[in-house]
N, C-alpha and C positions, 0 to 999 in steps of 0.2 A: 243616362244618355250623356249626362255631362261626363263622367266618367270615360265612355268611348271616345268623345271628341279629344280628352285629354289624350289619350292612348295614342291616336292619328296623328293630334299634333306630333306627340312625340319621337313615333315612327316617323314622320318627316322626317324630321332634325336628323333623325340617326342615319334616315338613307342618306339626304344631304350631307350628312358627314364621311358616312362609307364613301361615295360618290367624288367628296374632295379627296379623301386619302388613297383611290384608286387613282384619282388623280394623280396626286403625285408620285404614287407608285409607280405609274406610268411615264411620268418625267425622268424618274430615276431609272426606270427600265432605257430607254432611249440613250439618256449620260453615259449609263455602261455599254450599250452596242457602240456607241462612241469610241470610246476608251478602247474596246476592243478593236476598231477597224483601225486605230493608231495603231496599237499594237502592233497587227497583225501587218500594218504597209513598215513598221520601223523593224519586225522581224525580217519582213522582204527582203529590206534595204542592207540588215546586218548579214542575210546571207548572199547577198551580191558583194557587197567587200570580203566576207570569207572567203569565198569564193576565189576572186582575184587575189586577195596575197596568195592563197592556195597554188594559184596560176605561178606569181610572177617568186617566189620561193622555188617552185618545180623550176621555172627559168635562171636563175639565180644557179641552181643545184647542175643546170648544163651545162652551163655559163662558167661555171669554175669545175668541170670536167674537162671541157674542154680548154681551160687555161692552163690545167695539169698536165694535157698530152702535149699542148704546145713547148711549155718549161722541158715536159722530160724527154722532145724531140730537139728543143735547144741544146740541152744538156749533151745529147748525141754527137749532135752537128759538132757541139764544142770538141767531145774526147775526139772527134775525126778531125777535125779541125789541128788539135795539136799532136796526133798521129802525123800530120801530112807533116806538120813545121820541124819534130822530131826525124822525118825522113829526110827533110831536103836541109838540115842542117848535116846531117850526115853525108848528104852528097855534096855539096859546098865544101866541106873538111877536106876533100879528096883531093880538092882542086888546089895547087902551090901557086903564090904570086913568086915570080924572084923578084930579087931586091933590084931597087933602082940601080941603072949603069953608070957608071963615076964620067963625065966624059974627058 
């Protein structure tokens, strides 16, 4: 009999001890849902700024398309520009001053 009661005792102890170490199994279970749900809002967070440079890069890539069309519609304006000044010096040439009159 004594011998049983040792046995008990002992099975105590060991549930008792199983009992703590689920325990903190259980602690550490919890830390890592933790760890995860950081995670999981700092992945959020990194694909909302990818996101956005994604965006404002696409804008950026417009942005100096349409700075290109503007240059190479300046560029235009320019050759027409000195087209005209090449004509109307041509027609200015045509024209004589005479020389001042002696009085």
């Amino acid at each position: 009999m004594a011998q049983g009661q040792s046995q008990a005792k002992s099975s105590v102890k060991q549930a008792a001890s199983a009992g703590d170490a689920l325990s903190r199994i259980n602690e550490k279970i919890d830390q890592i849902n933790s760890m995860n749900t950081q995670i999981a809002t700092v992945s959020e967070q990194q694909s909302a700024v990818t996101e956005e440079i994604k965006r404002n890069i696409n804008n950026i890539g417009e942005i100096s398309n349409q700075t290109a069309q503007g240059a190479h519609a300046t560029s235009e304006s320019s050759k027409q520009l000195m087209d005209l000044a090449d004509q109307l010096r041509t027609a200015v040439r045509q024209f004589k001053i005479p020389p001042p009159s002696k009085p």
